[in-house]
Residue, then its C-alpha position, 0 to 999 in steps of 0.5 A: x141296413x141298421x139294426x135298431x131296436x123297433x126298427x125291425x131291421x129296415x134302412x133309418x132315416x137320418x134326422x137333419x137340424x136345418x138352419x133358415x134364414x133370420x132375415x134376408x131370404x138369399x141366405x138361405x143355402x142350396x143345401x138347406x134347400x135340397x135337404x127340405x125338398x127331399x126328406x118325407x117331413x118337415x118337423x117345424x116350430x110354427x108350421x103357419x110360418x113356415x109353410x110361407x118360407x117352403x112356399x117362396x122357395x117352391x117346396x110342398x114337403x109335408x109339415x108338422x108342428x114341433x115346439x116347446x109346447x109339445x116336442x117333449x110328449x110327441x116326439x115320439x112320432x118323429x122317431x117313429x117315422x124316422x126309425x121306418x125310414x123316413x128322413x125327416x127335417x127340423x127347423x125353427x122360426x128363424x135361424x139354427x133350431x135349438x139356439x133358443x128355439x125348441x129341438x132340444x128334445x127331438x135330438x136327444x131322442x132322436x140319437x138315443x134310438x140310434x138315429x144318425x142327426x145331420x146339421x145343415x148350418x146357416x144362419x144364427x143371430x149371436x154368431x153374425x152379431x158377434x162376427x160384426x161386434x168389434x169385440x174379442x171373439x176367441x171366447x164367449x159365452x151365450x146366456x140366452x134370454x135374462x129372466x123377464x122379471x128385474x129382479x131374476x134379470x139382475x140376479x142372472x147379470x150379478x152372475x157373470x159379472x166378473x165372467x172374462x169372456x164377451x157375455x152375449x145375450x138375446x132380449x126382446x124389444x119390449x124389454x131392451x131397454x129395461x135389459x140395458x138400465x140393468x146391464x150398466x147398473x151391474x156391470x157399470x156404465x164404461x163397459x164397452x157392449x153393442x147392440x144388434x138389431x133386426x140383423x139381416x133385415x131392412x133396418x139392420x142396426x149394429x150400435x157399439x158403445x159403452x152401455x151408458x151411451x148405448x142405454x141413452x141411444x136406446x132410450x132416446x130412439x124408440x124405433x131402437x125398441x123394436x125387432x129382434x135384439x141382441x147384446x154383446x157386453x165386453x168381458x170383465x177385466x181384472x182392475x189395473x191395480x194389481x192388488x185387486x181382488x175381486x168379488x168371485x174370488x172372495x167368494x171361492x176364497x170364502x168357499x174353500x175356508x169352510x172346507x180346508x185350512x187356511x194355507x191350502x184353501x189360499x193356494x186352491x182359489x189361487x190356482x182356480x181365480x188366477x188372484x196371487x196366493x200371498x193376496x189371498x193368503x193376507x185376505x183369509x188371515x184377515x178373515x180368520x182375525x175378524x171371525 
């Protein structure tokens, strides 16, 4: 029994966040498939696509429409339902709900009315891509989907141009190829990056180059621009020489100069960059000479 406030002491349901499959059905697990016959709703992105998957596996659970157009303003009668005892199931299109999908909302409320949430894993796109890369996996960072428009997409890429760890990214089929002419502007064109396309499907393709070589693989080959898309871009790396400074770290440098003297604003972009103090110490000299 929980005492939840509306709740009027009755046993809450339990919300779980169900992984489906991206492609290839047989990745669909036994538990995802107990979870979705089980719980009294299936909270669904696009109901109309989903009722196809509960079909095929033979499940008749009840079906509602949860997307971004509406889970914000009506999540409410999911936690109501929840908070009566009903379990009830979130899935997304295709993959882990949440990674680019809607959910976001639904589990907050959802663990602000007290609800237990239970992931149920599978699938997800940027972690097989990843996993099949060839690229350093320990970190990572996920940026999603870049701006639609060329200039928010390369003020978005100028960002994390300097970012360490390997930069992965989803981007649609219309766009892919805009998306790569962009990619080796900023981050030039040696920068090692794969594409991975339709995973799991038929035409699964899994393409490792340096994004001049892949921006021309894609470009020559228009069946490259359709399906599902993902890029993974290498990490930055300092230059080899080891007198470099980058522009993030004259960035901070420049930061830190507004705020503090010159001696300890050299020691702090140190600490935070990674840069050598006495490099940065010359270059805020430098600076203060030329001010």
């Amino acid at each position: 029994m929980t005492d939840v406030a509306g709740a009027s002491k009755t046993t809450v349901g339990t919300l779980y966040v169900v992984a489906t499959p991206i492609g290839n059905l047989d990745d669909m697990s036994a538990r995802a498939l107990k979870v979705l016959a089980d719980v009294s709703l299936i909270a669904a992105e696009d109901t109309r696509h989903s009722v196809r998957l509960m079909q095929h596996f033979g499940i008749d659970t009840p079906l509602a429409a949860c997307h971004e157009h509406n889970e914000r303003d009506e999540g409410g009668r999911f936690i109501t339902r929840l908070l009566a005892g009903d379990d009830v199931a979130l899935v997304s299109d295709a993959g882990t709900p949440l990674i680019s999908d809607p959910g976001y909302h639904l589990v907050r409320q959802a663990r602000a009315a007290g609800v237990q949430v239970v992931p149920v894993p599978g699938a997800c796109a940027l972690i097989a891509a990843l996993s099949a890369a060839g690229l350093p996996s320990d970190r990572f960072i996920f940026e999603g989907f870049l701006p639609a428009k060329a200039a928010g997409r390369r003020a978005r890429l100028e960002q994390v141009r300097e970012e360490p760890r390997t930069l992965i990214f989803y981007e649609a089929p219309h766009r892919i190829l805009e998306c790569l002419e962009d990619m080796e502007a900023v981050f030039g064109g040696e920068r090692p990056a794969l594409l991975a396309r339709e995973i799991t499907k038929t035409f699964e393709t899994l393409k490792g180059l340096p994004l001049a070589e892949l921006r021309a693989f894609v470009q020559g080959d228009s069946n490259q621009q359709r399906g599902e898309c993902v890029v993974l871009v290498a990490g930055w790396s300092a230059p080899e020489d080891e007198d470099a400074i980058g522009s993030e770290a004259q960035r901070v440098l420049d930061l830190l100069l507004a705020e503090l003297p010159l001696k300890r604003a050299a020691a702090l972009a140190a600490e935070i960059t990674g840069v050598r103090k006495n490099l940065l110490y010359q270059l805020a000299l430098e600076k203060q000479k030329s001010n």
